[in-house]
PDB file of N, CA, C and O in Angstrom:
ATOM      1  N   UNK A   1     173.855 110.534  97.935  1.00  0.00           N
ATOM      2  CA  UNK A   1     173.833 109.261  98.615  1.00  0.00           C
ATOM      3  C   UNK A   1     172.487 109.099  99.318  1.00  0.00           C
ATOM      4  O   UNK A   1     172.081 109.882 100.177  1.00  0.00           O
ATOM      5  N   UNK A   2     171.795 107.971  98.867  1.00  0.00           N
ATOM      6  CA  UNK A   2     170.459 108.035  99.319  1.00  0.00           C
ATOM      7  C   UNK A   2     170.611 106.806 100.933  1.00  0.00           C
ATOM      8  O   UNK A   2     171.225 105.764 101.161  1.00  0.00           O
ATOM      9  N   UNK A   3     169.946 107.436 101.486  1.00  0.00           N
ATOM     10  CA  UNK A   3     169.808 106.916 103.088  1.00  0.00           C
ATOM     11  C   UNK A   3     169.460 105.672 103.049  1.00  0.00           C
ATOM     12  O   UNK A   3     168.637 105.186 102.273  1.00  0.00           O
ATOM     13  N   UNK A   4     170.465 104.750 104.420  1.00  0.00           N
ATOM     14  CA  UNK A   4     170.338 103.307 104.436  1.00  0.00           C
ATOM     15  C   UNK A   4     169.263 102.608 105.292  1.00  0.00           C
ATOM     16  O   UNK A   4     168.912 103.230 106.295  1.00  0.00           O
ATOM     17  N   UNK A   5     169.037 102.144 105.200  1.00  0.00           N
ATOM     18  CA  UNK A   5     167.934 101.149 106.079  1.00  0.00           C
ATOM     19  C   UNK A   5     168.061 101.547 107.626  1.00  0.00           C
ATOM     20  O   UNK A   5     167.109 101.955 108.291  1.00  0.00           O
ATOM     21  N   UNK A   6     169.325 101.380 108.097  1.00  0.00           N
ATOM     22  CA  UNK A   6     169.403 101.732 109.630  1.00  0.00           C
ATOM     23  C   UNK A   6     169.707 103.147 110.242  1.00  0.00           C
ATOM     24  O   UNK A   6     169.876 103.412 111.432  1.00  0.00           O
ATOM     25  N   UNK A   7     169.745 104.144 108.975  1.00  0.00           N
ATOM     26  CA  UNK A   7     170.102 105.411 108.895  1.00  0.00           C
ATOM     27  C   UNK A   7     168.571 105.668 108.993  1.00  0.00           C
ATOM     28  O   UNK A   7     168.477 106.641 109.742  1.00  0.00           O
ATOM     29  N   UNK A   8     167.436 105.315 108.644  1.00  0.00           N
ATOM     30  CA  UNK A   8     166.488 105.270 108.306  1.00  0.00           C
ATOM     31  C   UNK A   8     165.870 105.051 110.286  1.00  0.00           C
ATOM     32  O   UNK A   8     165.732 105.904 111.163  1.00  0.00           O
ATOM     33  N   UNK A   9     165.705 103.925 110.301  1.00  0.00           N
ATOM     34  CA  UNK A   9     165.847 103.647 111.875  1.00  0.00           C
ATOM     35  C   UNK A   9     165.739 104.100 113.120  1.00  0.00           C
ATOM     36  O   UNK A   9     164.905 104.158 114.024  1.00  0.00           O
ATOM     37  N   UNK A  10     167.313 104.531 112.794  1.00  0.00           N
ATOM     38  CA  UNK A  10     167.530 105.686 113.990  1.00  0.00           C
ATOM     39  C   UNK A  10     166.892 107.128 113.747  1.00  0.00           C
ATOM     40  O   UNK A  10     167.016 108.096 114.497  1.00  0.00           O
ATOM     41  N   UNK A  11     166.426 107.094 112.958  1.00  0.00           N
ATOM     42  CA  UNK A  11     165.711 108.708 112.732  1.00  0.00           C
ATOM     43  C   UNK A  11     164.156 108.264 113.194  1.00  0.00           C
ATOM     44  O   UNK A  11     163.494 109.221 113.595  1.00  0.00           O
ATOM     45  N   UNK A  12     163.620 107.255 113.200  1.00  0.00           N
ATOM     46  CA  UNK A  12     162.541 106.618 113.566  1.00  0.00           C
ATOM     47  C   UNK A  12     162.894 106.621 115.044  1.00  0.00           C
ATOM     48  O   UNK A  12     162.341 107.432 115.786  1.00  0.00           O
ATOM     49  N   UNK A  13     163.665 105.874 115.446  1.00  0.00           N
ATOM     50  CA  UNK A  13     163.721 105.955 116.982  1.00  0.00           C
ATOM     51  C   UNK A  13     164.021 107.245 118.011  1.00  0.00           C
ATOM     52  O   UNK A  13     163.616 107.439 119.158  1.00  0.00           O
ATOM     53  N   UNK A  14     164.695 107.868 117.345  1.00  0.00           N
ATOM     54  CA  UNK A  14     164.750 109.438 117.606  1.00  0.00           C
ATOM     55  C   UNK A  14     163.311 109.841 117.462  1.00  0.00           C
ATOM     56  O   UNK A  14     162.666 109.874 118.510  1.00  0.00           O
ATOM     57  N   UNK A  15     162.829 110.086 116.586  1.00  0.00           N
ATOM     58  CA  UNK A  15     161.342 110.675 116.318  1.00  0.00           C
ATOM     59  C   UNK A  15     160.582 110.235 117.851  1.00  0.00           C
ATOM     60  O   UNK A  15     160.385 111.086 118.719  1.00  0.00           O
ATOM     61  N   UNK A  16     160.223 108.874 118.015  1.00  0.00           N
ATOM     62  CA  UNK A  16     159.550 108.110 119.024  1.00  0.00           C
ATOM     63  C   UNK A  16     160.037 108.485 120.603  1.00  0.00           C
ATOM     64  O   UNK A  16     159.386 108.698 121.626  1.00  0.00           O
ATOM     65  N   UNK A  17     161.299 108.468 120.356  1.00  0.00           N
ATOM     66  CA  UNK A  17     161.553 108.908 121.634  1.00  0.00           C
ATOM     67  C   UNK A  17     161.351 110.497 122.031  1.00  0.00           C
ATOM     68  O   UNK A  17     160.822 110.996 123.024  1.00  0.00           O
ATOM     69  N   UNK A  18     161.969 111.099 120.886  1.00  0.00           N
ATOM     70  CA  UNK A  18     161.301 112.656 121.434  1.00  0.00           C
ATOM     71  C   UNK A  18     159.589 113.073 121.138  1.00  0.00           C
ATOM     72  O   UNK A  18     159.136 114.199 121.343  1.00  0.00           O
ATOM     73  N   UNK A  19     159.079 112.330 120.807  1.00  0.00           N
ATOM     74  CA  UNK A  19     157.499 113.071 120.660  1.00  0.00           C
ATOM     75  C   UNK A  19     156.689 111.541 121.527  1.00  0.00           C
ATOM     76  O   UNK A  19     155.494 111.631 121.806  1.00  0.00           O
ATOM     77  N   UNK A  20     157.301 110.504 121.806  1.00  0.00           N
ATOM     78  CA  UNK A  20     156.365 109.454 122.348  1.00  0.00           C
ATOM     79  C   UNK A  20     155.216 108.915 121.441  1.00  0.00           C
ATOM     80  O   UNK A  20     154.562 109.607 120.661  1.00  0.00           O
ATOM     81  N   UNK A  21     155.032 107.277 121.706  1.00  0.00           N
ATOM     82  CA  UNK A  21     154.435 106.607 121.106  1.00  0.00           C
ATOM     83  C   UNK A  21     153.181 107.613 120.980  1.00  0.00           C
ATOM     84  O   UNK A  21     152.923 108.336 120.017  1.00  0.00           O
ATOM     85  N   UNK A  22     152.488 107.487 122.144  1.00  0.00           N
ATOM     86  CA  UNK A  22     151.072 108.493 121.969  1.00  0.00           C
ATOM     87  C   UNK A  22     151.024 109.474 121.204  1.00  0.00           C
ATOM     88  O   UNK A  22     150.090 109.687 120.431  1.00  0.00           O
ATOM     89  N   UNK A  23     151.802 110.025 121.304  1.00  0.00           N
ATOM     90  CA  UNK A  23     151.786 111.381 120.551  1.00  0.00           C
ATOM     91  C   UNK A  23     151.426 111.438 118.616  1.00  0.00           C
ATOM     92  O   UNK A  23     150.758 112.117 117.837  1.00  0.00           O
ATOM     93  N   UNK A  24     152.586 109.974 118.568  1.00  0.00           N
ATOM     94  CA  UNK A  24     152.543 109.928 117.340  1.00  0.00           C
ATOM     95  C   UNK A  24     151.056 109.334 116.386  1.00  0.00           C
ATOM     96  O   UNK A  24     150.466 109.546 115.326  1.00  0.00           O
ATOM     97  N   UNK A  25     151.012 108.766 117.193  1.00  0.00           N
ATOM     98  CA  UNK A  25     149.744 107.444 116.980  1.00  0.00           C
ATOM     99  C   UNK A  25     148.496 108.315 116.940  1.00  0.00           C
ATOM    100  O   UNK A  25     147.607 108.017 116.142  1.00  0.00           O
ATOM    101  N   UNK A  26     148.322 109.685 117.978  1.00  0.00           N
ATOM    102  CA  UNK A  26     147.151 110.557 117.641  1.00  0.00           C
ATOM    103  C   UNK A  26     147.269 111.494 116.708  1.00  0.00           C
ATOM    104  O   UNK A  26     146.275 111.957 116.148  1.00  0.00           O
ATOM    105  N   UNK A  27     148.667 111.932 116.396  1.00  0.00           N
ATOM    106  CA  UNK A  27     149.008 112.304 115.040  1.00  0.00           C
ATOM    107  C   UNK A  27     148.281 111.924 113.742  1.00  0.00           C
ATOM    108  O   UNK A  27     147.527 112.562 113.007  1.00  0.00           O
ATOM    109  N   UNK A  28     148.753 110.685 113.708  1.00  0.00           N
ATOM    110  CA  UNK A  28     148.432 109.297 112.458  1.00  0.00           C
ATOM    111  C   UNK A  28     146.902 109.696 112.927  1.00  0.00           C
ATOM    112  O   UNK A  28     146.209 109.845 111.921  1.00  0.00           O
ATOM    113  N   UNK A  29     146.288 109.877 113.936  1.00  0.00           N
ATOM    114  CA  UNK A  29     144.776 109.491 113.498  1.00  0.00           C
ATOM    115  C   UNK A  29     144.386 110.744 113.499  1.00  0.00           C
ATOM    116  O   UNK A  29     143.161 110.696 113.394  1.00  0.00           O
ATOM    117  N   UNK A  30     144.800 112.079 113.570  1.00  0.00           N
ATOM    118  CA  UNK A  30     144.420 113.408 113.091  1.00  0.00           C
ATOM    119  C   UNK A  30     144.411 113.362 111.490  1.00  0.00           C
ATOM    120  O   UNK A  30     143.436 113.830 110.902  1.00  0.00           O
ATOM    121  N   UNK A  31     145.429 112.830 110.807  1.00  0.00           N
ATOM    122  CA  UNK A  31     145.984 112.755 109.325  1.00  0.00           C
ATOM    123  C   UNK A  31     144.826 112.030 108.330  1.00  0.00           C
ATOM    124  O   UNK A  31     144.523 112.277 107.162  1.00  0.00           O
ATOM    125  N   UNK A  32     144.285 110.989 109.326  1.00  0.00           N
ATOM    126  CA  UNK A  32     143.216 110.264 108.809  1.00  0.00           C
ATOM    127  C   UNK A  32     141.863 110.622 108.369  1.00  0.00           C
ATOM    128  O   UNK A  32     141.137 110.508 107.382  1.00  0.00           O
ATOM    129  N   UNK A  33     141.857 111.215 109.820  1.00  0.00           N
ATOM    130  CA  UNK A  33     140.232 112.164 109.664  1.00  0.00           C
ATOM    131  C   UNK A  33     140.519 113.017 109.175  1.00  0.00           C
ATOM    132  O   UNK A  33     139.415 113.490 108.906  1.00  0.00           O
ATOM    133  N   UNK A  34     141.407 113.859 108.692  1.00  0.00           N
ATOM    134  CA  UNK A  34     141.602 115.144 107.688  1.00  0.00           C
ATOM    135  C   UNK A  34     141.469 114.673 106.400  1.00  0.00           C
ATOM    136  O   UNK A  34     140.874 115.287 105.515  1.00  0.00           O
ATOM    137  N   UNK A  35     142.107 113.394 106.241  1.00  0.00           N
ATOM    138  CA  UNK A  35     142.146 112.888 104.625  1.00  0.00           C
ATOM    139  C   UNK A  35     140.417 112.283 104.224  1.00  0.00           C
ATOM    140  O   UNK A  35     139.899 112.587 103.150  1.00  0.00           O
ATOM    141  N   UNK A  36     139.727 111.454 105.216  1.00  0.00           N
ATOM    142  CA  UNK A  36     138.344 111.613 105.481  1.00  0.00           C
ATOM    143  C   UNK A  36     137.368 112.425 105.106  1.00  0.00           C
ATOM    144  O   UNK A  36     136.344 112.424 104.423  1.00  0.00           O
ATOM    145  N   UNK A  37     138.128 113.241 105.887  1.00  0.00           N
ATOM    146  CA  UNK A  37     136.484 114.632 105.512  1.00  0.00           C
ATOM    147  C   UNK A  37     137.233 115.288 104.700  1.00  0.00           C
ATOM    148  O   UNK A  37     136.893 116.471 104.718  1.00  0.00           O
ATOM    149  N   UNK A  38     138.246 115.061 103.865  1.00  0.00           N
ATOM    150  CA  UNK A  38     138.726 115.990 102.684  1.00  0.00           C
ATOM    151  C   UNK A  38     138.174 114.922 101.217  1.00  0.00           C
ATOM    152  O   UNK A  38     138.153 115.251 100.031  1.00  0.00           O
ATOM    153  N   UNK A  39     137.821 113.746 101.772  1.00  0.00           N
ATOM    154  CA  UNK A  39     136.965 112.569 100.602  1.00  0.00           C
ATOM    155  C   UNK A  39     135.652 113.147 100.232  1.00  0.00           C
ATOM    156  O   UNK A  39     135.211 113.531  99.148  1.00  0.00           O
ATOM    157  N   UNK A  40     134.988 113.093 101.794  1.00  0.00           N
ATOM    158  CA  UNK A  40     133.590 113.298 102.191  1.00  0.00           C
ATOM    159  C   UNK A  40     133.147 114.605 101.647  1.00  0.00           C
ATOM    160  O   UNK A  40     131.931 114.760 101.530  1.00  0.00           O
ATOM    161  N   UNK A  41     133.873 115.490 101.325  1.00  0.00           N
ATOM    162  CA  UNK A  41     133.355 116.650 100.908  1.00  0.00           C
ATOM    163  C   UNK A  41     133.712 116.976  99.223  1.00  0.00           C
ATOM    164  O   UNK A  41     133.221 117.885  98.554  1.00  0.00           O
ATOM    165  N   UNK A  42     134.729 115.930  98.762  1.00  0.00           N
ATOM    166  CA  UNK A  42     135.212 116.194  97.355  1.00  0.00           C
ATOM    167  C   UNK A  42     133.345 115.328  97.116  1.00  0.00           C
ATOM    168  O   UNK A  42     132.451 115.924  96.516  1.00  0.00           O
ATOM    169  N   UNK A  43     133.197 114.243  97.585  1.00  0.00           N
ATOM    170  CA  UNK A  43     131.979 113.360  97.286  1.00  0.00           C
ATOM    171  C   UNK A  43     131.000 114.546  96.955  1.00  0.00           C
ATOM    172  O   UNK A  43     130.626 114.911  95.841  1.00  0.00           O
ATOM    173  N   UNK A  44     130.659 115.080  98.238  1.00  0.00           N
ATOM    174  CA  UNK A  44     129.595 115.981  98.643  1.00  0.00           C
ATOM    175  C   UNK A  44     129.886 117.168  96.873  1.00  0.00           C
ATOM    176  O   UNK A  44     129.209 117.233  95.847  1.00  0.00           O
ATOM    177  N   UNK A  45     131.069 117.832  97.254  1.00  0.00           N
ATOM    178  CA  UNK A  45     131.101 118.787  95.871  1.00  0.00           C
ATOM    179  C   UNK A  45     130.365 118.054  94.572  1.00  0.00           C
ATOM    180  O   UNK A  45     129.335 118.431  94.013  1.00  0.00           O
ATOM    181  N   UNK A  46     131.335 116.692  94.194  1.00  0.00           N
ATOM    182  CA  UNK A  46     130.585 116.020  93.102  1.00  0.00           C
ATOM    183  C   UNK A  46     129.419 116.102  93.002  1.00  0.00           C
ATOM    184  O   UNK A  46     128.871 116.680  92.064  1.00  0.00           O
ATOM    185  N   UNK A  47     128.738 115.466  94.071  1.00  0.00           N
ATOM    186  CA  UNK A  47     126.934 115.360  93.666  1.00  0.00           C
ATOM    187  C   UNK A  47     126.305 116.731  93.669  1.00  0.00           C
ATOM    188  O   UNK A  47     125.393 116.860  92.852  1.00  0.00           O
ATOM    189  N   UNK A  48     126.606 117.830  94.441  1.00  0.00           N
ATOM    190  CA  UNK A  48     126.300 119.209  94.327  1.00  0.00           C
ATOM    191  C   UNK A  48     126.400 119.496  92.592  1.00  0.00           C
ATOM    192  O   UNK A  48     125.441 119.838  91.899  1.00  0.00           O
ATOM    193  N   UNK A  49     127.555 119.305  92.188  1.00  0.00           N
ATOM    194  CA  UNK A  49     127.527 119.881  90.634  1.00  0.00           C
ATOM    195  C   UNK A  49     126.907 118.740  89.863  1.00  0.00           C
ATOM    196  O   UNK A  49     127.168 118.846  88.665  1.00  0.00           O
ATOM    197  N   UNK A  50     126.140 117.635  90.169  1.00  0.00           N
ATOM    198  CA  UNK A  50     125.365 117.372  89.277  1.00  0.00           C
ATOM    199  C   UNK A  50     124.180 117.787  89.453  1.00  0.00           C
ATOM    200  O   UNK A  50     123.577 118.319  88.521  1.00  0.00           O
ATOM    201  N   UNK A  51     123.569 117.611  90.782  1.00  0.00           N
ATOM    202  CA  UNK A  51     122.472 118.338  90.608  1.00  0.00           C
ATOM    203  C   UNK A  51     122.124 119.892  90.233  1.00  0.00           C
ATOM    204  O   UNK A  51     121.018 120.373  89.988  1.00  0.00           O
ATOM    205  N   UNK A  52     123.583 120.622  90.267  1.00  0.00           N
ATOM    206  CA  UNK A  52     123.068 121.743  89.425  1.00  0.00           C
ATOM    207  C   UNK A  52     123.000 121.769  87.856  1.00  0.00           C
ATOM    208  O   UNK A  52     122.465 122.600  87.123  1.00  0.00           O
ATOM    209  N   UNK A  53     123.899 120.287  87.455  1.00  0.00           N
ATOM    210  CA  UNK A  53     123.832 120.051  86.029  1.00  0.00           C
ATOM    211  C   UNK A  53     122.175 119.661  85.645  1.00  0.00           C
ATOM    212  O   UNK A  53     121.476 120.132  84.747  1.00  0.00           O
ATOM    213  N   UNK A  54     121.931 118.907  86.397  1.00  0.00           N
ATOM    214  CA  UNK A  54     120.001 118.385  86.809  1.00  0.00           C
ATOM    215  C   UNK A  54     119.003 119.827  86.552  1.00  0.00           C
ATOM    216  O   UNK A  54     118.076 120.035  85.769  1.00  0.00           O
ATOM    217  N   UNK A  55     119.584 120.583  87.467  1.00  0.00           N
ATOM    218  CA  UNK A  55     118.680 121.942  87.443  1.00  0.00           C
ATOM    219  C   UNK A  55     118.934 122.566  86.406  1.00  0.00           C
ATOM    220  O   UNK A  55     118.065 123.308  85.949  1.00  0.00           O
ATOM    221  N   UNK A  56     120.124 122.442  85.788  1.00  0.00           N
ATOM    222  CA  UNK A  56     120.081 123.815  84.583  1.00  0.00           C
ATOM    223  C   UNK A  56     119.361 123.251  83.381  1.00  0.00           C
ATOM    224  O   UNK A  56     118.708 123.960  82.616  1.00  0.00           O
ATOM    225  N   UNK A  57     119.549 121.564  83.205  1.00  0.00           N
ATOM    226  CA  UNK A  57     119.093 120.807  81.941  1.00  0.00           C
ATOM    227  C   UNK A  57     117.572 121.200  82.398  1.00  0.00           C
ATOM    228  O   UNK A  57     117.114 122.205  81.854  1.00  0.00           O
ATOM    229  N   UNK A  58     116.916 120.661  83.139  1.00  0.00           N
ATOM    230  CA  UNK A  58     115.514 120.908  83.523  1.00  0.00           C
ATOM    231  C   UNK A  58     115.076 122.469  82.773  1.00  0.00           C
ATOM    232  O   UNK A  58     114.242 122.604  81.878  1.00  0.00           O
ATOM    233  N   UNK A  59     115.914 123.595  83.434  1.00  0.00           N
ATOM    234  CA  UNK A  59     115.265 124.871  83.031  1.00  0.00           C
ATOM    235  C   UNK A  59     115.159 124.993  81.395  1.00  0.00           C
ATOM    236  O   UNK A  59     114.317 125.670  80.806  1.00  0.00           O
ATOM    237  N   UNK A  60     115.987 124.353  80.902  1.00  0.00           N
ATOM    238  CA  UNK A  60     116.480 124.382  79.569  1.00  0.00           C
ATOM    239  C   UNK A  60     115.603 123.598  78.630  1.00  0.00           C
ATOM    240  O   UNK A  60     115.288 123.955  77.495  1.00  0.00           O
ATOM    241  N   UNK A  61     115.307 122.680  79.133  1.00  0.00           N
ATOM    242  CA  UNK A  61     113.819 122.026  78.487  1.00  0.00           C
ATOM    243  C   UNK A  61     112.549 122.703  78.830  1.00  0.00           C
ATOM    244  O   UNK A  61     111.668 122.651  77.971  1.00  0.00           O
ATOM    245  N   UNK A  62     112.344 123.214  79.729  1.00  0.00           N
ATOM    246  CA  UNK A  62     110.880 123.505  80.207  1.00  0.00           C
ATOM    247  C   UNK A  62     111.241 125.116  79.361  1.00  0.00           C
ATOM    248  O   UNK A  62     110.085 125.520  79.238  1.00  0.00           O
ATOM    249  N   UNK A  63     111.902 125.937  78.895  1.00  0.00           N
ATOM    250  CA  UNK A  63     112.365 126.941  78.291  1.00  0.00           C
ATOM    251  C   UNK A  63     111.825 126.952  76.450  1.00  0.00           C
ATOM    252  O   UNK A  63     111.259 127.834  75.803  1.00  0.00           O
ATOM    253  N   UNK A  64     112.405 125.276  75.970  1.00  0.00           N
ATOM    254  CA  UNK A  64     112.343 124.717  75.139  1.00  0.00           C
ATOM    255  C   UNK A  64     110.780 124.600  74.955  1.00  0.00           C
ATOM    256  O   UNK A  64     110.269 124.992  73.906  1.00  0.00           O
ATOM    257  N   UNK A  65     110.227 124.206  75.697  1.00  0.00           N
ATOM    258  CA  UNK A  65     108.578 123.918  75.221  1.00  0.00           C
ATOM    259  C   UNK A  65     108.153 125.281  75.322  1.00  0.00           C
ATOM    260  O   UNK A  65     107.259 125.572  74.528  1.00  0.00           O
ATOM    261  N   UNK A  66     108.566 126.248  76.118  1.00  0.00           N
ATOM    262  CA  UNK A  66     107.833 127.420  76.105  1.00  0.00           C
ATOM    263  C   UNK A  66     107.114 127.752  74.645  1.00  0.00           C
ATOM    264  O   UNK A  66     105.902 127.717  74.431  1.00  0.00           O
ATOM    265  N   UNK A  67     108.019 128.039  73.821  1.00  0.00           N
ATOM    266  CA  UNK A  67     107.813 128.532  72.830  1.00  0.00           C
ATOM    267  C   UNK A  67     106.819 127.507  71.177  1.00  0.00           C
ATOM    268  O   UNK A  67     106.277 127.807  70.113  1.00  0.00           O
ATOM    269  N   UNK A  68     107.111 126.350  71.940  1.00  0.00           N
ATOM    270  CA  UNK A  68     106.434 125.577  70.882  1.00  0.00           C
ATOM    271  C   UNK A  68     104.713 125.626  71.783  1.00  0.00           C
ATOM    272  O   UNK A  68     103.920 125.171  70.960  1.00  0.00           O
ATOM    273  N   UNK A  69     104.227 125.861  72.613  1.00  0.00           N
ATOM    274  CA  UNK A  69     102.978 125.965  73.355  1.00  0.00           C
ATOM    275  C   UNK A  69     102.548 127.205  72.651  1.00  0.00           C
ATOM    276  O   UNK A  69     101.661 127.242  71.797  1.00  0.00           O
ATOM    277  N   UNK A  70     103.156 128.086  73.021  1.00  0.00           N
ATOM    278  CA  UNK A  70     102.864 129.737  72.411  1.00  0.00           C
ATOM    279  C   UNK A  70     102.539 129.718  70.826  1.00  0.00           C
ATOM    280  O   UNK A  70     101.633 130.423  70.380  1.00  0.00           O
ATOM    281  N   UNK A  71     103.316 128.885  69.999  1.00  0.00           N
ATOM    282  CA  UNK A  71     103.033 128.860  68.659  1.00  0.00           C
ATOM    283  C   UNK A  71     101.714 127.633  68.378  1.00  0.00           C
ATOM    284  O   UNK A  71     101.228 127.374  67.277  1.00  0.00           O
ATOM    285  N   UNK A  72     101.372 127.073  69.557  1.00  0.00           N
ATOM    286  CA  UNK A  72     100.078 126.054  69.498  1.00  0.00           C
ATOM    287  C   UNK A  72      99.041 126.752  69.410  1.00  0.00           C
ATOM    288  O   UNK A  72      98.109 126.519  68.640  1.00  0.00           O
ATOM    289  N   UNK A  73      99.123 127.786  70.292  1.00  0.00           N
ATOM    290  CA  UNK A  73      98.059 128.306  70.822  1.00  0.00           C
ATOM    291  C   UNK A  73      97.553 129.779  69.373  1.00  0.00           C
ATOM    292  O   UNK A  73      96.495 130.210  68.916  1.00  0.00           O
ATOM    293  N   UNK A  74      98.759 130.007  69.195  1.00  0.00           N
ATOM    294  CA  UNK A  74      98.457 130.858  67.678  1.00  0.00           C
ATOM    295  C   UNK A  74      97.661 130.017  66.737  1.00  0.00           C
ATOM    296  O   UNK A  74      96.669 130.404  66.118  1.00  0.00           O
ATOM    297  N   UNK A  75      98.199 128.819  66.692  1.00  0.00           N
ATOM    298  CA  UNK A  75      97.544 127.959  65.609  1.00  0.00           C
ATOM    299  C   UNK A  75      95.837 127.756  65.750  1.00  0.00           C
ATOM    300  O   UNK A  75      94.824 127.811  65.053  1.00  0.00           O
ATOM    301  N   UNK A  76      96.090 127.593  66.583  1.00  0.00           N
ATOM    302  CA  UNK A  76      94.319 127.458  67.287  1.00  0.00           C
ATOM    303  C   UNK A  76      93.239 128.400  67.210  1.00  0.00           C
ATOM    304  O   UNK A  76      92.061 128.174  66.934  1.00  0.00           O
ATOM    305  N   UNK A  77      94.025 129.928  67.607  1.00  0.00           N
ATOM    306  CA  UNK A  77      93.105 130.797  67.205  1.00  0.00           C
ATOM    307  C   UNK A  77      93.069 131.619  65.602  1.00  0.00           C
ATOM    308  O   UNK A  77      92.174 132.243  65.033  1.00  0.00           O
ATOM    309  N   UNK A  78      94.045 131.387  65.336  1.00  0.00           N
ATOM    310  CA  UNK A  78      93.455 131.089  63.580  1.00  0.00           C
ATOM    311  C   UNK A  78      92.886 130.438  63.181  1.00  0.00           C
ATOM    312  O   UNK A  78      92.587 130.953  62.104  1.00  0.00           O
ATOM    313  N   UNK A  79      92.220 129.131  63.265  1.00  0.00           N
ATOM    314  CA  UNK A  79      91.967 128.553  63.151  1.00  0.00           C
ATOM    315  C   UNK A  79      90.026 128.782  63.567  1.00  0.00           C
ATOM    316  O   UNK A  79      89.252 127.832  63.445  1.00  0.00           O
TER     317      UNK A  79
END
């Protein structure tokens, strides 16, 4: 049997009366700033792993030319 509207209610007004409006209301805004800086830092993670996606592509090209310079430079002095 799922709970009625005023069954609902009185468990609300119970709540309020034993912990007080204040109480609850700085609750609600603890919940907020936790859900906040639990955004702010998923954000923060994201851009962290691209710029290490940034850094590894970078090494990976400049890796890439290594070896075609080295075979320039053979060419040359045979030459």
């Amino acid at each position: 049997m799922a709970p009625g509207i005023w069954q609902i209610l009185i468990i609300v007004v119970l709540v309020a009366l034993l912990f007080g409006a204040g109480r609850i209301s700085g609750l609600m805004g603890e919940v907020a700033k936790g859900i906040t800086s639990f955004r702010k830092g998923l954000k923060e993670g994201e851009e962290g792993s691209e710029e290490d996606e940034d850094g590894s592509s970078a090494s990976i090209s400049e890796n890439a030319q290594a070896p075609e310079s080295a075979s320039q430079e053979e060419e040359k002095t045979r030459n």
